[in-house]
Backbone bond lengths (Angstrom), bond angles and torsions (degrees), N, CA, C in turn:
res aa  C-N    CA-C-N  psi(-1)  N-CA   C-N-CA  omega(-1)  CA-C   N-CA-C  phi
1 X - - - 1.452 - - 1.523 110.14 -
2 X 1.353 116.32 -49.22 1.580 114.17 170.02 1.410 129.32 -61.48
3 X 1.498 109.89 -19.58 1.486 124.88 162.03 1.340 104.74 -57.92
4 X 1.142 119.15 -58.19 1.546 121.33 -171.04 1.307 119.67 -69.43
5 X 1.394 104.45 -23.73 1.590 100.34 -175.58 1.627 97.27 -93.81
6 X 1.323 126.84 6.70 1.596 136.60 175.15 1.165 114.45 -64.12
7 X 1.350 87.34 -57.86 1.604 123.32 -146.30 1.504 94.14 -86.76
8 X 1.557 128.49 -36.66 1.665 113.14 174.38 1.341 99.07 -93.96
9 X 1.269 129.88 19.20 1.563 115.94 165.38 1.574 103.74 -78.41
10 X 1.743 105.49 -61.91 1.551 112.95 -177.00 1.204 122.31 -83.14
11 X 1.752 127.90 16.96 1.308 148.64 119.13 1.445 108.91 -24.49
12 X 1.632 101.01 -78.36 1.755 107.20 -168.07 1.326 100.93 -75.18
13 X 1.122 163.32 -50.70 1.471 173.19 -158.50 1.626 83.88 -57.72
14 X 1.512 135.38 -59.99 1.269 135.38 -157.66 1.311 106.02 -67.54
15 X 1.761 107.81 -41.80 1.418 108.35 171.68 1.330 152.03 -98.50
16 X 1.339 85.87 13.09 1.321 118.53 176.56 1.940 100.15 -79.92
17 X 1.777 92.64 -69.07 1.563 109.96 -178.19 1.847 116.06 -30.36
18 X 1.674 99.52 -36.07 1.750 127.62 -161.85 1.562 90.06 -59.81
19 X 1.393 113.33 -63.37 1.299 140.23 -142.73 1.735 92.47 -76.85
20 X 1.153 124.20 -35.31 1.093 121.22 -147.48 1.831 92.70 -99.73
21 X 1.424 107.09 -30.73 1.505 114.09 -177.64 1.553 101.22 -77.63
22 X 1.419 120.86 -24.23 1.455 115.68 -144.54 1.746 78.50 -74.69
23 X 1.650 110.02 -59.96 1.521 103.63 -163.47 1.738 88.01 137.68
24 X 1.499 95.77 174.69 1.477 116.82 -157.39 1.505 96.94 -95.80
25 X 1.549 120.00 160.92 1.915 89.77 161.95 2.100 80.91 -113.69
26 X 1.631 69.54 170.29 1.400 80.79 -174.27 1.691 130.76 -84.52
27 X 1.327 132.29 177.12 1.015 122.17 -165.53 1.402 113.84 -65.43
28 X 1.548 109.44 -53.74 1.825 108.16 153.48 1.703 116.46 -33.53
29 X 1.051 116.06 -58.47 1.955 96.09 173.36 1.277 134.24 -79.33
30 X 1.539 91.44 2.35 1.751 94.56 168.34 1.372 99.45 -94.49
31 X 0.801 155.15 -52.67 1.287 147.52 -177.83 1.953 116.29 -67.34
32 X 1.243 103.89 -24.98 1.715 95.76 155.80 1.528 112.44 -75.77
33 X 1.171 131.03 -31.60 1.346 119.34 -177.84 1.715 116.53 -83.86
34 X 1.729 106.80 -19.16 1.381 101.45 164.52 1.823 120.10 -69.82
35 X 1.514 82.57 -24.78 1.930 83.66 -176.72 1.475 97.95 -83.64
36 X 1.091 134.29 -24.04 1.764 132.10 177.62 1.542 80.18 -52.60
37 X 1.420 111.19 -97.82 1.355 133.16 179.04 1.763 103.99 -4.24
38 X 1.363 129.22 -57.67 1.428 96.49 -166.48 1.505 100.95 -99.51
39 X 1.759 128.40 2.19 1.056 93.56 170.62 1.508 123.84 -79.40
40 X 1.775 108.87 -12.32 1.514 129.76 164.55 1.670 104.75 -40.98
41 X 1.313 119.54 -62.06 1.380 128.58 164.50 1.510 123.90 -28.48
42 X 1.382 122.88 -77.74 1.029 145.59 146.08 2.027 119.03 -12.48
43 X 0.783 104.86 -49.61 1.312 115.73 166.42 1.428 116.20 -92.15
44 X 1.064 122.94 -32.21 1.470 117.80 172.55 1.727 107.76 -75.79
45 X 1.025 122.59 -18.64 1.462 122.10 -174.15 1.448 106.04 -89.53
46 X 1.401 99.40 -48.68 1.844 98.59 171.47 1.425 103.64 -69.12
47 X 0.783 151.74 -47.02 1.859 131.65 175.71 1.438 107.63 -57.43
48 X 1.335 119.08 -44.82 1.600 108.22 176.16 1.464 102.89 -46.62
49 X 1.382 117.77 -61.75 1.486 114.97 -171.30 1.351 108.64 -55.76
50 X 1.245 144.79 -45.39 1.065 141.16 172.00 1.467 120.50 -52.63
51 X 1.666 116.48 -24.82 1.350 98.14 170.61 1.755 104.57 -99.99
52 X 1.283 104.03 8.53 1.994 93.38 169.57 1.074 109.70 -82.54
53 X 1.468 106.74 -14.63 1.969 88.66 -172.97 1.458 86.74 -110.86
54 X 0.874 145.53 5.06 2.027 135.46 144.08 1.789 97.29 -54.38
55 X 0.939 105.60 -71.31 1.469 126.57 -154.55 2.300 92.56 -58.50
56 X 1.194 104.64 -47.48 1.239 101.18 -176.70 1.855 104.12 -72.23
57 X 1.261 130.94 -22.78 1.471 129.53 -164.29 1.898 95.12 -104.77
58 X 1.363 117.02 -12.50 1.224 105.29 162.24 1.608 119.39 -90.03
59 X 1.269 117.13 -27.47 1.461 130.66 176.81 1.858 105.13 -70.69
60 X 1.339 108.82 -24.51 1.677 126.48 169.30 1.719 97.78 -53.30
61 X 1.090 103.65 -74.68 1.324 117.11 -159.73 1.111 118.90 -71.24
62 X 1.522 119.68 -29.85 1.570 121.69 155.52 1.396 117.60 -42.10
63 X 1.253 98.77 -64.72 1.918 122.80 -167.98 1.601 93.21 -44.78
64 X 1.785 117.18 -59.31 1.648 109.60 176.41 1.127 124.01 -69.03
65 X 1.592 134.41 -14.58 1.373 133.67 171.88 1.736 104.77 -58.85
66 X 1.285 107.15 -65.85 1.648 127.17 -168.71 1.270 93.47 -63.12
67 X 1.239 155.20 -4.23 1.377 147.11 165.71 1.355 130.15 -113.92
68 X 1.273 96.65 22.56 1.420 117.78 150.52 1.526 124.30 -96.28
């Protein structure tokens, strides 16, 4: 157990150290990766919707099969 709790101490310490050596990104790539990010969003929400109204027009057609 103390191995493990070692071993993710100087885990994060390594990646912490990484992050801190690598450098900052800049305000220009934070804001391209927020616009990646919501057009990622954006498309993931329209396919959700696209499979509610699958999912609602197959649950349609069930409901009228079985009620016959």
């Amino acid at each position: 157990m103390q191995k493990t709790v070692k071993l993710v101490s100087m885990t994060a310490a390594a990646v912490l150290t990484a992050g801190i050596l690598g450098g900052c990104a800049t305000t220009a790539q934070v804001e391209e990766a927020k616009a990646l990010a919501q057009q990622a969003l954006d498309k993931a929400n329209a396919a959700q919707a696209c499979c509610d109204a699958n999912t609602d027009r197959v649950n349609r057609m069930y409901q009228k099969i079985m009620s016959k």
